[in-house]
N, C-alpha and C positions, 0 to 999 in steps of 0.2 A: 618251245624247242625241246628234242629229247633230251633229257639228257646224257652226256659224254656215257658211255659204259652198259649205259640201260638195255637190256634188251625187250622185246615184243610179251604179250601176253601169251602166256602157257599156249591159248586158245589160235591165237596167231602164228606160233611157233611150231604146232605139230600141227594143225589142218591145211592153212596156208598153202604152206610149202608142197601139198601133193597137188594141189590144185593151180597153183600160178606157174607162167612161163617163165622161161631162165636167161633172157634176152641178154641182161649185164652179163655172162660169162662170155658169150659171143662178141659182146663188146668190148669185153676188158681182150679179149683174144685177137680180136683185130687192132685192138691198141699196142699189144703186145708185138706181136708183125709192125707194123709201124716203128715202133721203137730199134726190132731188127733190124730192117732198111737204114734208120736212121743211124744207127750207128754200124752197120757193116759200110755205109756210107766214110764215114770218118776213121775208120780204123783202117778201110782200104790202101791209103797210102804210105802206114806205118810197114807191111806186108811188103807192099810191091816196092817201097825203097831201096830194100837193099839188092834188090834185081834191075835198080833204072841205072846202076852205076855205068854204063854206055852214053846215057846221056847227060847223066848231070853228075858230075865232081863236086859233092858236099862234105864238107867239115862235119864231127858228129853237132859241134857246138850252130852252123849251120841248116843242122837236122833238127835240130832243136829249135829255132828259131821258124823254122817253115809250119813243126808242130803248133807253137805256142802261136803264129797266127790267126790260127782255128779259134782259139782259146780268147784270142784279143777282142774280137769280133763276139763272137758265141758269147762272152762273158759281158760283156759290154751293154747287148740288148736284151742279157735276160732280166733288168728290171725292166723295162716295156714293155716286154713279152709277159713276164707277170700280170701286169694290167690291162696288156693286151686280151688274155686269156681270157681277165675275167670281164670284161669289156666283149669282146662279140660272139662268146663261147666256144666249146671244143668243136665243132662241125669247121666252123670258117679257120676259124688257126690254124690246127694240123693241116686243113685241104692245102692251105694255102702258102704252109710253113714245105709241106711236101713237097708241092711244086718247085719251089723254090731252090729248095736244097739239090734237087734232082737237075734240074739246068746245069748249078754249078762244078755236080760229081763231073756233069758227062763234060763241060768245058775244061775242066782239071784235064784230060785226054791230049790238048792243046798245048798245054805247057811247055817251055821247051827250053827253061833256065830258070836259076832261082827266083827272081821276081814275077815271073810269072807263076810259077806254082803259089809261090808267095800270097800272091794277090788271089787266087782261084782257091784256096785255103782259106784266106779272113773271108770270102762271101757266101762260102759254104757255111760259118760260123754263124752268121748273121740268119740265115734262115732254119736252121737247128734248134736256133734258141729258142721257140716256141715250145717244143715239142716236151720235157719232162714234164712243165708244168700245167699242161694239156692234159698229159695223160694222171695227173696227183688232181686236178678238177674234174675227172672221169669218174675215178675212183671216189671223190667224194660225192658225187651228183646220184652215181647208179649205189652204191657198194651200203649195207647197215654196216656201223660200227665194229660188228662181232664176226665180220667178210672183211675186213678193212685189209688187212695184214696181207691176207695172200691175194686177193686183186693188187696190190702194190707190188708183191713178189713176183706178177704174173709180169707188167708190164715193164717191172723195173728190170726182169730177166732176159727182156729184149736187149738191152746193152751187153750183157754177155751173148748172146746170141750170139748178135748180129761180131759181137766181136771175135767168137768162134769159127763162125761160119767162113770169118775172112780170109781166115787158113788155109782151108782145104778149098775155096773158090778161086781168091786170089790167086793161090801158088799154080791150081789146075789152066787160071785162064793164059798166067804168064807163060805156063809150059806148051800151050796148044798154040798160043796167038801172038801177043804181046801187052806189055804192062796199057797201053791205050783201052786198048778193049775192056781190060778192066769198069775205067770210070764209066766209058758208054754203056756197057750192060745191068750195072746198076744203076743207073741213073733213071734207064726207061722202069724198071722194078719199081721205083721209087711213082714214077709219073702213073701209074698203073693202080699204086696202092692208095695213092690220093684221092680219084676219082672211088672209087670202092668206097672210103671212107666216108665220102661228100656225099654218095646215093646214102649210105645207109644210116650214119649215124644220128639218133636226135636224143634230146631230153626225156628220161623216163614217161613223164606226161603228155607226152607228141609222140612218141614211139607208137607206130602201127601196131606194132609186134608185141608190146609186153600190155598184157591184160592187166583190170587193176586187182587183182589179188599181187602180180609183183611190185606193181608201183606201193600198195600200202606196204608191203613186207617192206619194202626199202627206206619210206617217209618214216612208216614206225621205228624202225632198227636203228635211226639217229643219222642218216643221210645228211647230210648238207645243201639243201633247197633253199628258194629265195621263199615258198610259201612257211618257211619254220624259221626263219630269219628274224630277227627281234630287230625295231624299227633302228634304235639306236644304235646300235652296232654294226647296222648294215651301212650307216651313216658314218663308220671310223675314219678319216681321210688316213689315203694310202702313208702319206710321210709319219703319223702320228704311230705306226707301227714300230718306227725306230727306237721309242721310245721303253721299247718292252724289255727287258732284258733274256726273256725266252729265245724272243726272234736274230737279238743279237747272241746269244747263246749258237740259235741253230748256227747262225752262220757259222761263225766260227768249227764248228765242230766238224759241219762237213766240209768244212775248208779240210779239216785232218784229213778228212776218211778219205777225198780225192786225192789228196798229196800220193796216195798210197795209189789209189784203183787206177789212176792215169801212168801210170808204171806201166801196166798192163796193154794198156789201149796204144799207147805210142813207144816207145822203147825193147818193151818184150821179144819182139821178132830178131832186134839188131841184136839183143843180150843174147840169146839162143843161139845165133846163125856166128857170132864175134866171139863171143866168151866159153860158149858149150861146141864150138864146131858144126852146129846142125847144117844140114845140106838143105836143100828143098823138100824132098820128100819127109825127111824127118821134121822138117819145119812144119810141114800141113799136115803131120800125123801124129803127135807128141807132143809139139805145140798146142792142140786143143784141149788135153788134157786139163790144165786148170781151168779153163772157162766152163767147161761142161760141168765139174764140178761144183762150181761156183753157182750155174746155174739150180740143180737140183737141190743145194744146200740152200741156194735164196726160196726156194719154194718150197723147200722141209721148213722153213724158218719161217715163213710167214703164215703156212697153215698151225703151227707148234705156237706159237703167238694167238691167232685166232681164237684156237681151241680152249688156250688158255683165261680170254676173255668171258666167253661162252660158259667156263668153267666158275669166275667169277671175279675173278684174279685183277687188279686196280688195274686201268689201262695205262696210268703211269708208269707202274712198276714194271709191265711187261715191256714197253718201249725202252726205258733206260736199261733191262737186263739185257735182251739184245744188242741194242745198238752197244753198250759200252761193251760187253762182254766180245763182239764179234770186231771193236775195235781195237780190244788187249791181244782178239786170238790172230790179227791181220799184222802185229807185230814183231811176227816168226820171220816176215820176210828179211829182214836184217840177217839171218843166216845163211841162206839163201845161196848168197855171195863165196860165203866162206867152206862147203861144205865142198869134197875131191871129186864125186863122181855128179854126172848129168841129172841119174834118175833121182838119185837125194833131192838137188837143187828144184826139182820138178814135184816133188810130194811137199815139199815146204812151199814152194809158190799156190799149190792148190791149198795146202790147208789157211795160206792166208788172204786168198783171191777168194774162198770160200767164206772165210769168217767178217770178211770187207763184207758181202754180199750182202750177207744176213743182217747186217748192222746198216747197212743200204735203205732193206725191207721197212726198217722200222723207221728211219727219216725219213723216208721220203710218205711215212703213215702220220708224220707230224702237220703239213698242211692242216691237212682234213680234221687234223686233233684240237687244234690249237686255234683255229681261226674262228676270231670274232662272228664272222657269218659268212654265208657260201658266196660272197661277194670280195672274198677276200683270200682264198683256198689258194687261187692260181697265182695273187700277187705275192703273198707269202713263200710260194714254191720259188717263184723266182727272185728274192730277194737271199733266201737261201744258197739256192742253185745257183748265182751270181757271186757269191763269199767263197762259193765251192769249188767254180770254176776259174778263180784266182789261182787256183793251184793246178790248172791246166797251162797257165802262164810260166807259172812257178817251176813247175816240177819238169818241165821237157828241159828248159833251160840248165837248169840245178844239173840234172843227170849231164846234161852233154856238156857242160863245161866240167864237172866231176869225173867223166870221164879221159877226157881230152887231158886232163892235168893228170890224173894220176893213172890212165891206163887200165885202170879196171870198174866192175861196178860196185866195188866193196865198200867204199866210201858216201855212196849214192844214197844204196840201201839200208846202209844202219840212222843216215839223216832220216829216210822215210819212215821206219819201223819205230825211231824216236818220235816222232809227229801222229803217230797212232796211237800211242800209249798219251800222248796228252790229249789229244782227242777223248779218247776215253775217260779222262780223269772230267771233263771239259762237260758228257752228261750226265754223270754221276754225280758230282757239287756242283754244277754251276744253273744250270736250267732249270728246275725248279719243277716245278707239278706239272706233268701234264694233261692240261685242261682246256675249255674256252676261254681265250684271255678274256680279261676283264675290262669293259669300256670306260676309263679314266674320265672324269667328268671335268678336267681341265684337257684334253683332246680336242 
């Protein structure tokens, strides 16, 4: 197996590359759209809620609880989804995780009181939950080590996407049509991007498309294959990972970094349109400002990473200065709250929805780091992504009873902004090297 950091020979590095096809950007690109759908999918009805007030009469504390279904569900099956993943690979999951999800958007249209949305929320969850840890075994399968960063930036940019895009679509379709139309028009989107996926996608080494000048550029540059897989280690059982304290480590940590980004995904519309006054229009045009920046800082942040490896720089050291640094600078939003005017409160949500992002980039580059062998990339994403999304549970609920009690979101957000900064402290001492864990000979 490569090793962690290594790169290609000289002779590999400058010939190669004029001569082989570039099929992984295509892929990490169409994974990236996927993750879009996937998450303008779920951010969809943070949007259109506070425009459904005709038909449903919700408590914010209510809101919170329809949010955190998603959360119940989606968190529940992403360790299965983990082992799913790595069990019949990214082609069949995403197809099928897509479909999936794409039924439920467009039945969510149906709803027509809380338990019914209720209900059309946890099954949305359920089929979602395949999907990050699909695309962190993408990135390990196609991407060398010294690509690692910003193929992770690329698809992990799809959740701000898709969760920017909800803005300006949602608000456009509620204003032409009605909140219904919403869930049906993305839902066929969703069923559309599935089959796309299911023609085109396979394993560098079955890929029509990539000649082997890119398959070696990707095997040599430290990929995650089963042919560079060391026998014993491919052999870890799944349970024997708990064992590790890295893995318990990640968890935790992006349990932080979501307490904070799910702010975003569910709450942010109602904080905007409740607390800053926004109207509609301002809502889908001002309102996208932090996502979009978030987006281009997660892709400044993962080539600036990249570049950094290439350059020679430990891949430890580069992963902990990101992720911890972008989750001290994601702990401005606690001001947030406190500051007189609209556009203040709107440069401090981007510079911490920005610095969340970056610190994204490089967890979710920890699978692919850290795992024993590429039979274990997806299970580890979703063991993580499972700890993470306890705070999908957590945090809708948190806000909406914090608000309900005290009237504003001042209280909410200095909780979150406190849960960032330990977070941060969280990879800085506590996780340790990052490297391929090591296979315990009592496992």
């Amino acid at each position: 197996m490569t090793a962690l950091g290594n790169t290609p020979s000289a002779a590999t590095s400058t010939a190669t590359p004029r001569l082989m096809t570039r099929k992984r950007w295509v892929i990490i690109w169409l994974a990236f759209l996927g993750l879009s759908i996937n998450y303008l999918d779920r951010s969809s009805l943070s949007v259109a809620l506070p425009f459904m007030g005709k038909d449903f009469e919700l408590s914010a504390t209510q809101q919170g609880l329809i949010f955190a279904a998603f959360f119940w569900a989606y968190d529940f099956f992403q360790l299965a989804a983990g082992w799913y993943v790595d069990k019949v690979g990214p082609r069949r999951s995403f197809s099928l995780a897509a479909v999936w999800w794409s039924v439920f958007t467009m039945v969510t249209a149906a709803a027509s009181n809380f338990w019914s949305l209720f209900a059309a929320r946890f099954l949305l969850g359920v089929g979602e939950s395949p999907a990050p840890s699909t695309a962190a075994k993408v990135v390990a399968t196609w991407f060398p080590v010294r690509e690692r960063a910003f193929a992770t930036s690329i698809w992990d940019s799809g959740s701000r996407v898709g969760a920017v895009i909800a803005l300006p679509i949602v608000t456009l379709i509620v204003a032409f049509t009605s909140w219904h139309a919403v869930f049906i028009i993305i839902g066929i989107l969703g069923i559309i991007w599935a089959a796309v996926w299911w023609k085109y996608y396979r394993s560098p080494e079955e890929h029509a498309g990539a000649n082997e000048a890119e398959v070696s550029y990707i095997r040599e540059g430290g990929a995650r294959g089963a042919a560079s897989d060391d026998e014993g280690a491919a052999k870890l059982p799944w349970r024997a990972l708990f064992k590790y304290r890295t893995i318990l480590s990640m968890m935790f940590g992006f349990f932080c970094l979501n307490s904070a980004i799910y702010f975003f995904i569910t709450f942010f519309p109602s904080y905007l349109v409740k607390e800053r006054g926004f109207d509609l229009l301002k809502l889908g045009f001002f309102g996208a400002i932090p996502g979009i920046c978030a987006v281009l800082f997660g892709w400044l942040g993962g080539y600036l990473a990249d570049r950094a490896v290439r350059a020679g720089a430990p891949v430890s050291k580069v992963r902990k200065t990101a992720i911890a640094g972008g989750l001290a600078g994601g702990s401005v939003i606690m001001f947030a709250a406190l500051v007189p005017e609209a556009w203040m409160a709107l440069a401090l949500l981007s510079v911490a929805y920005s610095s969340l992002t970056v610190a994204a980039t490089g967890i979710w580059s920890l699978p692919a780091d850290v795992a024993p062998s590429s039979r274990h990339v997806g299970s580890i994403g979703g063991l993580q992504n499972f700890a993470s999304n306890l705070a999908g549970i957590f945090t809708p609920i948190l806000i909406g009873v914090l608000v309900d009690q005290t009237g504003s979101f001042v209280a909410p957000l200095a909780v979150i902004g406190a849960i960032s900064l330990i977070g941060a402290a969280n990879y800085l001492f506590v996780i340790g090297k990052i490297e391929p864990l090591k296979v315990k000979a009592a496992a």
